[in-house]
N, C-alpha and C positions, 0 to 999 in steps of 0.2 A: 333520544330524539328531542330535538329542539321545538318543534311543531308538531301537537297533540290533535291526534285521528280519534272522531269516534262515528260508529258507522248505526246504519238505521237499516235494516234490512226493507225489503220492498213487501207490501202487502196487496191483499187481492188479486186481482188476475194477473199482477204481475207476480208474485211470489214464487219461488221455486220451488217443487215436489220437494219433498221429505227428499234428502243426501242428496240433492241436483244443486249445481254452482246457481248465482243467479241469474246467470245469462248473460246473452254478449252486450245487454246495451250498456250503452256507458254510464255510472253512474252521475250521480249529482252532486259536484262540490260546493259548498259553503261557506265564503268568507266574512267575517264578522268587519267592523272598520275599526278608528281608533279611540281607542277608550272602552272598548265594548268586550262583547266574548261568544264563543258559539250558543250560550243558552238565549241570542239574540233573537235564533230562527226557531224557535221553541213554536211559537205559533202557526207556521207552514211546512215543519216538519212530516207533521202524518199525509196530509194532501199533500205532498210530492210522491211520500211512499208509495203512494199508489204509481207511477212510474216508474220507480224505478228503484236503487238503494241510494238511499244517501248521505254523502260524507259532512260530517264541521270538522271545522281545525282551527284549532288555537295556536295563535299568533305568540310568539316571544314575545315576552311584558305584558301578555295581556289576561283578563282573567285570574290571576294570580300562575302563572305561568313564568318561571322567571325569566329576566331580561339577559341574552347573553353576549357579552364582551365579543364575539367573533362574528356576531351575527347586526352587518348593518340593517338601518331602521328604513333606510328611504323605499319608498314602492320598488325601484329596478331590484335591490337588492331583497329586499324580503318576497319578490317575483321569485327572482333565481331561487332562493335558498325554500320557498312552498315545494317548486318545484324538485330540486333533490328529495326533499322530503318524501313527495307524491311517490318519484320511484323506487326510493327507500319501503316507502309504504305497499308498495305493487301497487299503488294507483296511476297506470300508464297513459288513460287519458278520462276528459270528462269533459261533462257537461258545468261549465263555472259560474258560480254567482257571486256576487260581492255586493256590499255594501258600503258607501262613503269609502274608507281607505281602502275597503276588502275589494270596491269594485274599482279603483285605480289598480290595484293589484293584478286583478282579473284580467285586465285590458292592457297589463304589462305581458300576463302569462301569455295571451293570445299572441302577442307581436313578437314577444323573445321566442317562444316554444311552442309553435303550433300546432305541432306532432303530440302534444300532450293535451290542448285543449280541442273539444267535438264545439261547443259554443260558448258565447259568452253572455250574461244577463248581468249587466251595470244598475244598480239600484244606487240613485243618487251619487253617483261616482266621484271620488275629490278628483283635483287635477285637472278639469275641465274651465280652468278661471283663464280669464280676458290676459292677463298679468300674473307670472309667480311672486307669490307672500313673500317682504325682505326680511318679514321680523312677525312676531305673533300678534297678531289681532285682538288689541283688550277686549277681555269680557268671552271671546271666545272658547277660551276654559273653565267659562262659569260654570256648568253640567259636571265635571272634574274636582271643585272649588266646592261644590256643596256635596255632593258624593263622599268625598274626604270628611268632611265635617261633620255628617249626619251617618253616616252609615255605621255606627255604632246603634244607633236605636233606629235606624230607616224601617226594621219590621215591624215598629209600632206607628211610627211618625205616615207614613204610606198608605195608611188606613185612612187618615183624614183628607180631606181635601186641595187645604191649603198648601200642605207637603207636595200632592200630585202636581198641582199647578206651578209649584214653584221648580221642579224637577222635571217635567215635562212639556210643561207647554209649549218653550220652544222648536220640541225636537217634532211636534204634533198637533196639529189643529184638532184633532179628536182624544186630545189627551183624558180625558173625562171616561171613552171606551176603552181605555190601554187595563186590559187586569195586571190586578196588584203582583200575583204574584211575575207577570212580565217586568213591571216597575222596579219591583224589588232584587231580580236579577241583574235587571240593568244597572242599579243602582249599586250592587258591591261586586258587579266587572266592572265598572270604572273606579271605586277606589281603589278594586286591585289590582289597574294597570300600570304598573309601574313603566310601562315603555309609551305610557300617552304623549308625555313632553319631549323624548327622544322621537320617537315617531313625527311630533310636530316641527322638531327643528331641522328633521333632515330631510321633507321636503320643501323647506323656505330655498328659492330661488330658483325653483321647478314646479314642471307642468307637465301631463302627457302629451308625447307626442312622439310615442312609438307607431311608424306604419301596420298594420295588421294586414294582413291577406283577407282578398275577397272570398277565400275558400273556407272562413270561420266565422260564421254567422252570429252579428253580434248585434244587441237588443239594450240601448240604455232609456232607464225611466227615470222620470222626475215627475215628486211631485208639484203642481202649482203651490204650494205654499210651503215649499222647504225655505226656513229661514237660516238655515244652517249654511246653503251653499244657492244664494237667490240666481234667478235667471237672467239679470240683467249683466252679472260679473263674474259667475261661475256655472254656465253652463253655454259653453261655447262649443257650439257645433260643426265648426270647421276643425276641432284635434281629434275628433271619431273619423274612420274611416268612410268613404262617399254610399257605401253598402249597409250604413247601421239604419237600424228599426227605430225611431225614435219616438219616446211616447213619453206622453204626460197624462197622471192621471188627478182627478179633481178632488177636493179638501181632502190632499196629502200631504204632508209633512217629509222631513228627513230619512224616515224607516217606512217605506212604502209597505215592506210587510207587516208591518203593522196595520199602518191605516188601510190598505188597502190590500189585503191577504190575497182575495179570491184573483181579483186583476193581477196582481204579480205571480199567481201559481199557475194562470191563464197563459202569461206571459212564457213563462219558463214549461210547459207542455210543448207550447208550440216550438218549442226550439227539441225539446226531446222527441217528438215524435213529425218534426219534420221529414 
């Protein structure tokens, strides 16, 4: 398998008696974006559990996951190919979430495969830009560029300050509350995504703009201070469908689960227990 499953059983009133399957609802999928890896959702992990079970998957190239020759990079195609996997996997449908590429992803699955996705929860979603990228964006790989460079000592450097701010501030207006040890995963999933710069070139000259059906309830969030994908140029609300939930929440950055855990798990209830 190309695309790595790891599952989170459901706790509390949702869990299943001792030898009981866990029930019908649909579980909860998790897509990391690019550069990243599933130890992204480490923080809203157990507050989902309580709903329900739920799934990460890593992405080809990502995490140290390797990159495979058969398997295209652009969103349609790493869409499709999640999905073989999902049924490969006996995950026949879910509840989806994504972030950055994982939530262009998400909003591919919903539009190619509906039958496999129950909803969709977009967390700062690429793809949503005024204009598709012709070429990379200097400086845009700086988070990638220092990752590679420090992540040989990142578990000592991460402790101090100046390392945080220099690795995070970006991605986080609250970079200063991000715990280390979330920093420091994030910091060697991206040196060990060898599919970040293939990922990045193979959505240059594309955008979403797969229709979705009104029958798959879909929820994108932004935060007001993502400067990774700002509102004036990448978050255009006419390539979501007329039926999306659209929300913004306040001194949030690029990883709304991050900054803002409780509101995005808020978020993502309400689509499961719809």
């Amino acid at each position: 398998m190309t695309v790595k499953f790891q599952r989170f059983a459901p706790v509390g009133a949702n869990a299943p008696a001792q030898g009981a399957s866990s029930g019908s609802r649909s579980p909860i999928l998790l897509i990391h974006g690019m550069g990243s890896a599933d130890t992204v959702w480490k923080p809203v992990i157990p507050a989902l559990q309580e709903f329900g079970e739920v799934i990460t998957c890593l992405l080809p190239g990502h995490g140290g996951n390797p990159l495979d020759p058969r398997v295209a990079m652009d969103p349609q195609s790493l869409a499709t190919h999640l999905r073989e996997e999902m049924v490969r996997e006996g995950l026949e449908r879910a509840h989806v979430v994504g972030n950055s590429l994982g939530g262009w992803i998400a909003l591919e699955l919903a539009g190619h495969f509906p039958q496999n996705v129950q909803t969709v929860c977009a967390l700062a979603p690429a793809g949503l830009w005024l204009h598709p990228f012709f070429f990379r964006v200097p400086g845009t790989d700086a988070a990638k560029r220092i990752a590679n460079r420090t992540s040989k000592f990142a578990h000592v450097a991460l402790r101090l300050s100046p390392a945080q701010r220099l690795g995070f501030s970006r991605v986080s207006p609250r970079w200063q509350e991000i715990g280390y040890q979330t920093m420091l995963d994030a910091t060697m999933a991206m040196a060990r995504s060898d599919g970040y710069y293939p990922a990045w070139d193979a959505f240059l000259d594309k955008r979403f703009d797969t229709p979705i059906s009104e029958n798959v309830p879909v929820t994108v969030i932004f935060g007001d201070r993502d400067r990774a994908l700002p509102a004036k140029t990448c978050q255009e609300r006419s390539l979501v469908p007329p039926h999306t939930r659209w929300v913004i929440l306040k001194d949030t950055g690029h990883a709304p689960m991050w900054d803002s855990s409780s509101d995005v798990v808020a978020e993502i209830k309400r689509h499961v227990h719809a």
